[in-house]
C-alpha positions in Angstrom: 6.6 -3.6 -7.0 5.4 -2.3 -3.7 1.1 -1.5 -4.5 0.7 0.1 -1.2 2.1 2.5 0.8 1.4 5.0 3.5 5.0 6.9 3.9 4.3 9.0 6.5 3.3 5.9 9.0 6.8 4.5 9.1 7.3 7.3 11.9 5.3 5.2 14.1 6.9 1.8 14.0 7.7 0.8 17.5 5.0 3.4 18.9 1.7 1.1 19.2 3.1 -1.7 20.5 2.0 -2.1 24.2 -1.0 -2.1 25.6 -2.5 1.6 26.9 -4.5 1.0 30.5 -7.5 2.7 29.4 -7.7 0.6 26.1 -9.4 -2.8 27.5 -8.9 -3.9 23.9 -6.6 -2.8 21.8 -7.7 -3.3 17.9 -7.1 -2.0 14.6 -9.6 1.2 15.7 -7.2 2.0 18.8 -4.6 2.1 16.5 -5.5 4.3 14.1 -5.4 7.0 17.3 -2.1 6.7 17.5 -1.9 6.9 13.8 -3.9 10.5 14.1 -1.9 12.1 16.4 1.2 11.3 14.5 -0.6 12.5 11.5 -1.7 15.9 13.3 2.2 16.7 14.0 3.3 16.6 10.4 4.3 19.4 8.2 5.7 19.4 4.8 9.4 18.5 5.4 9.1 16.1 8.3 6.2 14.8 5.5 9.1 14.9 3.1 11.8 13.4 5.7 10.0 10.0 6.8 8.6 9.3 3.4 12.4 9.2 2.1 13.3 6.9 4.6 10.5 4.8 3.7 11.7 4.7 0.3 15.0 4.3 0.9 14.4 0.9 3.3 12.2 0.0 0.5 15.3 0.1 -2.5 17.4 -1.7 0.2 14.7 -4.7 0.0 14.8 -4.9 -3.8 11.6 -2.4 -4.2 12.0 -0.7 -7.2 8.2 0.8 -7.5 5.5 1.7 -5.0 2.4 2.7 -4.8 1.4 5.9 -2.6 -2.0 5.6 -1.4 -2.1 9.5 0.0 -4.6 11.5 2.2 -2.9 13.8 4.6 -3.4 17.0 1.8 -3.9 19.9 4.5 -2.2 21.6 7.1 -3.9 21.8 10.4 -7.3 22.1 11.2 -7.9 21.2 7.6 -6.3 24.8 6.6 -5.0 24.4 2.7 -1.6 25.3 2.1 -0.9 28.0 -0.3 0.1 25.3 -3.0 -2.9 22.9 -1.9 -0.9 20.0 -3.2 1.9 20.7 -1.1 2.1 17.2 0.5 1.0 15.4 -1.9 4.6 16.7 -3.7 6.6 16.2 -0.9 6.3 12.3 -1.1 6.7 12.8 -5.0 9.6 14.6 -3.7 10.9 11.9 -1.8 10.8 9.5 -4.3 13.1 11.3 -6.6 15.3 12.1 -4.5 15.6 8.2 -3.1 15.3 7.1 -7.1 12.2 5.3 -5.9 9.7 5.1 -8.8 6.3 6.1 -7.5 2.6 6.1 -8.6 0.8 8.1 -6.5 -2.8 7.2 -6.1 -4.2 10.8 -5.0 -6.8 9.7 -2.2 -10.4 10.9 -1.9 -11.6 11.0 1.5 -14.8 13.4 2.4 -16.1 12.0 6.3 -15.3 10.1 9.0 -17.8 7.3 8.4 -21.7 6.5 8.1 -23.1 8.5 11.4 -19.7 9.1 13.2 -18.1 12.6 14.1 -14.9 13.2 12.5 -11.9 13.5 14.3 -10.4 16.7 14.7 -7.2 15.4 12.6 -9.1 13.7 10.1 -10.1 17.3 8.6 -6.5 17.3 7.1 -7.6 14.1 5.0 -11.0 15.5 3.8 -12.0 16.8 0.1 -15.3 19.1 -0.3 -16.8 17.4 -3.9 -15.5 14.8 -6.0 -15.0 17.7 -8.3 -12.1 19.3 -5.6 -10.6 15.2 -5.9 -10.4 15.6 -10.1 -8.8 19.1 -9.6 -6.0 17.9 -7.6 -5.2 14.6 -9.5 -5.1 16.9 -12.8 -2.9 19.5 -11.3 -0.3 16.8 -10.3 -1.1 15.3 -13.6 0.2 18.7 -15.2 3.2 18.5 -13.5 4.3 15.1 -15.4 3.3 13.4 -11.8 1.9 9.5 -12.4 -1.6 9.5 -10.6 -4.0 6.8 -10.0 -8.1 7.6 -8.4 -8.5 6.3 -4.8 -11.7 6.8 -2.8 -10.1 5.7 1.0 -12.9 3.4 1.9 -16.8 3.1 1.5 -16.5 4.9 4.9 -14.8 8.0 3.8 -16.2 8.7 0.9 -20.3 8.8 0.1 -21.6 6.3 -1.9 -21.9 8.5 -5.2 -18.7 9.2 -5.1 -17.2 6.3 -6.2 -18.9 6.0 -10.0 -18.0 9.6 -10.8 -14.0 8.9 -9.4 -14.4 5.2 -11.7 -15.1 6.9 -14.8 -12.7 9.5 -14.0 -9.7 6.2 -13.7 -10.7 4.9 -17.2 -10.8 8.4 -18.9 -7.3 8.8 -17.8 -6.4 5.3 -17.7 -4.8 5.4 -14.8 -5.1 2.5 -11.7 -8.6 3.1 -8.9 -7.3 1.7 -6.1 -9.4 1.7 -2.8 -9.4 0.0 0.8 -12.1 -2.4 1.2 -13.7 -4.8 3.4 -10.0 -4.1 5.7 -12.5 -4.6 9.3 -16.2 -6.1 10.2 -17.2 -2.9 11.3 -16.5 -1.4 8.3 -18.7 -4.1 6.6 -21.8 -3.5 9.1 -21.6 0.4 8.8 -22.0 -0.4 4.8 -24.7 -2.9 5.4 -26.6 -0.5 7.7 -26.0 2.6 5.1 -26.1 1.0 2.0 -27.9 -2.7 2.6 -25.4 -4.3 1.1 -21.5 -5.7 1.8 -18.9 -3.0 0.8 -18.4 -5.5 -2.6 -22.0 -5.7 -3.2 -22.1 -1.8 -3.2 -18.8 -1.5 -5.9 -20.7 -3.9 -8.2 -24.0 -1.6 -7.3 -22.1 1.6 -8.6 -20.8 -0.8 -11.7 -17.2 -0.8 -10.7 -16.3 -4.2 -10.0 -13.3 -4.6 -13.1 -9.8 -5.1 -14.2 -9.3 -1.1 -12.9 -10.8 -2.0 -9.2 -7.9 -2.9 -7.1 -9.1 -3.7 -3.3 -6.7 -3.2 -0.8 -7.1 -6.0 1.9 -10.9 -7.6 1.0 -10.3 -10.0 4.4 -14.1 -10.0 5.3 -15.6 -11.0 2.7 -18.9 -12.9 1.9 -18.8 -16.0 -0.4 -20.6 -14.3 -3.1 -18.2 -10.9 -2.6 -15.4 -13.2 -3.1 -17.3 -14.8 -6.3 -17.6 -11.3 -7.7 -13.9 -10.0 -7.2 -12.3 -13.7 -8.9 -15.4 -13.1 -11.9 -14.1 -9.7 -12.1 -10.8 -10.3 -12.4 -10.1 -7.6 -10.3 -6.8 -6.7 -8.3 -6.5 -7.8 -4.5 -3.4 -6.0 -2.9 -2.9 -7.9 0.1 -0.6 -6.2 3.1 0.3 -9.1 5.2 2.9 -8.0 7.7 0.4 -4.9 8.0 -2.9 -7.4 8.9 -1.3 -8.9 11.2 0.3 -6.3 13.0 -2.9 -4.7 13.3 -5.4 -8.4 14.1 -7.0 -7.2 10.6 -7.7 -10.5 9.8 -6.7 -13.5 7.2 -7.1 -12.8 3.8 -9.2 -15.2 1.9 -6.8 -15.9 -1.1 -7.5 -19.7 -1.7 -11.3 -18.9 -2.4 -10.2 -15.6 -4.8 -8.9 -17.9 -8.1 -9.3 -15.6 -10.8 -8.2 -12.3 -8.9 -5.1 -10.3 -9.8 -3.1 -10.2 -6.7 -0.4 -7.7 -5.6 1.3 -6.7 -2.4 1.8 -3.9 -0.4 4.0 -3.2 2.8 0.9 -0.4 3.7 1.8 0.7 7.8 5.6 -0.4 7.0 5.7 -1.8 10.8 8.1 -3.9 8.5 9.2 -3.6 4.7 10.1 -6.5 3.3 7.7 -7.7 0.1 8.8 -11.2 -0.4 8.2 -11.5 3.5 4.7 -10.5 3.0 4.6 -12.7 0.1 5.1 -15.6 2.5 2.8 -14.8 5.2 0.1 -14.3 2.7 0.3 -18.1 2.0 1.3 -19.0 6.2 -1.4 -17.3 7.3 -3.5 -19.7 5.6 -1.6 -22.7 6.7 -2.1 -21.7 9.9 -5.6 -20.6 9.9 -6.5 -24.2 7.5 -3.5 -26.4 9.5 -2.4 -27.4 5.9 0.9 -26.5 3.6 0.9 -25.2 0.2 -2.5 -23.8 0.0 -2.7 -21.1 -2.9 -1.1 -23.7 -5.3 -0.7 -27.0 -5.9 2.8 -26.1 -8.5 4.5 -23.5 -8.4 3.9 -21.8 -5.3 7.4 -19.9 -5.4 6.3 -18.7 -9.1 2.5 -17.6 -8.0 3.9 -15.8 -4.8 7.1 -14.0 -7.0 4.2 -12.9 -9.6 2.2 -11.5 -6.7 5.4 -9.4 -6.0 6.0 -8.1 -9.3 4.3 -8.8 -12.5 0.9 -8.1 -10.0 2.0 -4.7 -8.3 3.0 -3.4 -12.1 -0.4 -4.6 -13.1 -2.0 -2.8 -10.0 -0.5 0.4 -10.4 -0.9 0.5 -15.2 3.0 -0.1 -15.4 4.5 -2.2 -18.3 7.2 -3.3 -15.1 7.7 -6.1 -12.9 9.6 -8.2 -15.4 12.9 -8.4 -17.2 12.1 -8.1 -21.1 12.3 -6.3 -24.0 10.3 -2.8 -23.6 10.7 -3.4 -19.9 11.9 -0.6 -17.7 15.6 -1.8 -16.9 14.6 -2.4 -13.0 16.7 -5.0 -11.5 18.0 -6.6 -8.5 21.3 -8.7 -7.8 21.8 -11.0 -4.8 24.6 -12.7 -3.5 24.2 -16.5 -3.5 27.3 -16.7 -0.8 24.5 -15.0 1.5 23.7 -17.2 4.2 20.1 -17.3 3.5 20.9 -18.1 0.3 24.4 -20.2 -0.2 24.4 -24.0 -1.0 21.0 -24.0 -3.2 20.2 -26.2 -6.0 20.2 -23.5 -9.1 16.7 -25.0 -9.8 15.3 -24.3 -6.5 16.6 -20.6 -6.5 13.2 -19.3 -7.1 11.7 -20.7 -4.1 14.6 -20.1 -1.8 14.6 -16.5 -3.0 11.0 -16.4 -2.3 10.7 -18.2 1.0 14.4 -17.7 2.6 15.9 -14.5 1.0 16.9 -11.8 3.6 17.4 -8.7 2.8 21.5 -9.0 3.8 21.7 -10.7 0.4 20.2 -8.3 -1.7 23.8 -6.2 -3.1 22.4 -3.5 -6.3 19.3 -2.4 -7.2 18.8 -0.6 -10.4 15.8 1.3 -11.8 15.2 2.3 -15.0 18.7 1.1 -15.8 20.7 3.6 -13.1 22.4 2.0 -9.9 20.3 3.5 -6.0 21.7 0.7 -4.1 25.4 -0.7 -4.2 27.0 -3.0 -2.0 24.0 -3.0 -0.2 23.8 0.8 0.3 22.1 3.3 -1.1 23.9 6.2 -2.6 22.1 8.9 0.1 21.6 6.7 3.0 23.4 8.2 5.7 21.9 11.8 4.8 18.7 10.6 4.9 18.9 8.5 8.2 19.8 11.5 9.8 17.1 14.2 8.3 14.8 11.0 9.8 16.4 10.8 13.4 16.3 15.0 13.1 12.2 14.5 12.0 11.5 11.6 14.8 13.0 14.3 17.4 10.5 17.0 16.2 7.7 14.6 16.3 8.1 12.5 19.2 10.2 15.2 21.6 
């Protein structure tokens, strides 16, 4: 179960990877230009187009659910479209047409940040009132769509915003899901708005709970990371994503008591159970230690992480084979070479530490087959609408 996703950012794999002369530094912040103008070039099919390839790579991995953490909502220049949801349903789109179960967590975003000037682009992400937020999660909600409340970040979205959006989550019980704590200066511009850490402001507004899952949390005080494990909230961590970017190391060792999931986010790579082992070798690396996040059973915390966690994340009964259970499963061959020649009792952690993705073969959900042989059922129709989207964005 895949808790975070931005679709639309697997058109940029390969496109930030070297260093541009007038970037001294390059950094999460230069990044996200790159991200902008790819985001200024979409319209609702090319939307439609990368987001199915994104879900299609993700069934090939064993993904059967993901979360969709959405906020390009406008045309250009911030311009609604005649249906003002009309992106928002062409990842929902997507989804059904891959067989990709989706939440989609309908994002508010209303500025660019405490005292900064928005970017031009960045008026296709932007809501007027919380109010405009509600509207849009209901309308999708009337259209038998599974929604979730996300306010981006506490730099998009004012302060007040984020109680009213909270008690909007629990009426509906439905998953409030929000980025937080991802970069220091995220942390500072919250400090010198608010006077407190991004986590000290959520338990301000009295949303620190079971609901609350925080996407990254890397910088994080020691009494933030008290509150989160007290809480019991969700951490969705996105290693292959942090990295990629120099977020940061997440701080799971010091987070016992937190609900963690796992999301592929930026999809420079989509492989879960790969981020499931860099969450724990980033902290071997940063502590020069093994087996950090626990002393048993590290295969079995990691696995839950991948799929009893993302279910929780996103309010699914999912992530497990049992009775009541949606019928989402995977088979992998054990003559794959990543695989062959394991003890049957150490399956688990070979699947967990060693599985590539040559060995996963079907992948069902909700009981029908998407992937057989280790192919989906559309793939070579929707590699080529993405090669035909990638020409049209990047000419």
């Amino acid at each position: 179960v895949n808790a975070h996703s931005h679709a639309f950012q697997r058109a940029l794999r390969g496109r930030a990877e070297s260093r541009d002369p007038g970037h001294p530094h390059e950094s999460f912040w230069t990044w996200r230009e790159a991200m902008y103008h790819l985001a200024g070039r979409l319209d609702p099919e090319l939307m439609w187009a990368i987001a199915r390839m994104a879900y299609l790579e993700m069934l090939l991995s064993g993904i059967t659910t993901v979360g969709e953490f959405h906020y390009l909502q406008h045309g250009p220049g911030g311009q609604p479209y005649n249906n003002p949801d009309e992106m928002a349903l062409q990842v929902v789109r997507a989804a059904s047409d891959a067989g990709l179960r989706q939440v989609l967590l309908r994002v508010a975003y209303h500025r660019a940040g405490w005292q900064r000037a928005a970017e031009p682009v960045q008026q296709r992400f932007f809501d007027a009132t919380v109010d405009d937020v509600v509207a849009a999660a209901e309308r999708l909600r009337s259209q038998g769509v599974a929604v979730g409340l996300a306010p981006h970040s506490v730099r998009a979205v004012p302060g007040e915003w984020l109680a009213p959006l909270h008690r909007q989550a629990g009426a509906w019980d439905v998953p409030f899901h929000m980025h937080l704590s991802e970069q220091p200066a995220e942390v500072e511009a919250c400090q010198g708005e608010h006077g407190v850490t991004p986590v000290g402001l959520l338990a301000r507004e009295g949303i620190l709970d079971e609901r609350l899952t925080a996407v990254h949390a890397i910088h994080l005080t020691a009494d933030d990371r008290r509150r989160l494990a007290e809480a019991r909230a969700g951490i969705c961590a996105c290693p292959t994503t942090e990295r990629n970017l120099g977020d940061g190391i997440l701080p799971a060792q010091a987070l016992d008591g937190a609900v963690f999931s796992l999301g592929s986010d930026s999809h420079t790579q989509i492989n879960l159970l790969e981020d499931a082992r860099e969450l724990e070798y980033h902290l071997r690396l940063e502590r020069l230690e093994r087996v950090v996040l626990a002393e048993r059973s590290l295969a079995s915390w990691l696995w839950r992480a991948a799929t009893k966690g993302g279910a929780r994340a996103l309010g699914l009964q999912a992530g497990e084979i049992a009775p009541g259970r949606p019928a989402d499963l995977v088979a992998v061959s054990l003559d794959d070479p990543s695989l062959v020649a394991h003890d049957e009792d150490e399956l688990l952690t070979n699947l967990v530490f060693s599985l590539e993705r040559t060995a996963i073969r079907t992948v069902w959900v909700g009981g029908e087959v998407v992937v057989a042989e280790g192919r989906h059922r559309a793939q070579d129709g929707i590699v080529a609408d993405y090669r035909t989207a990638l020409r049209k964005i990047w000419p």
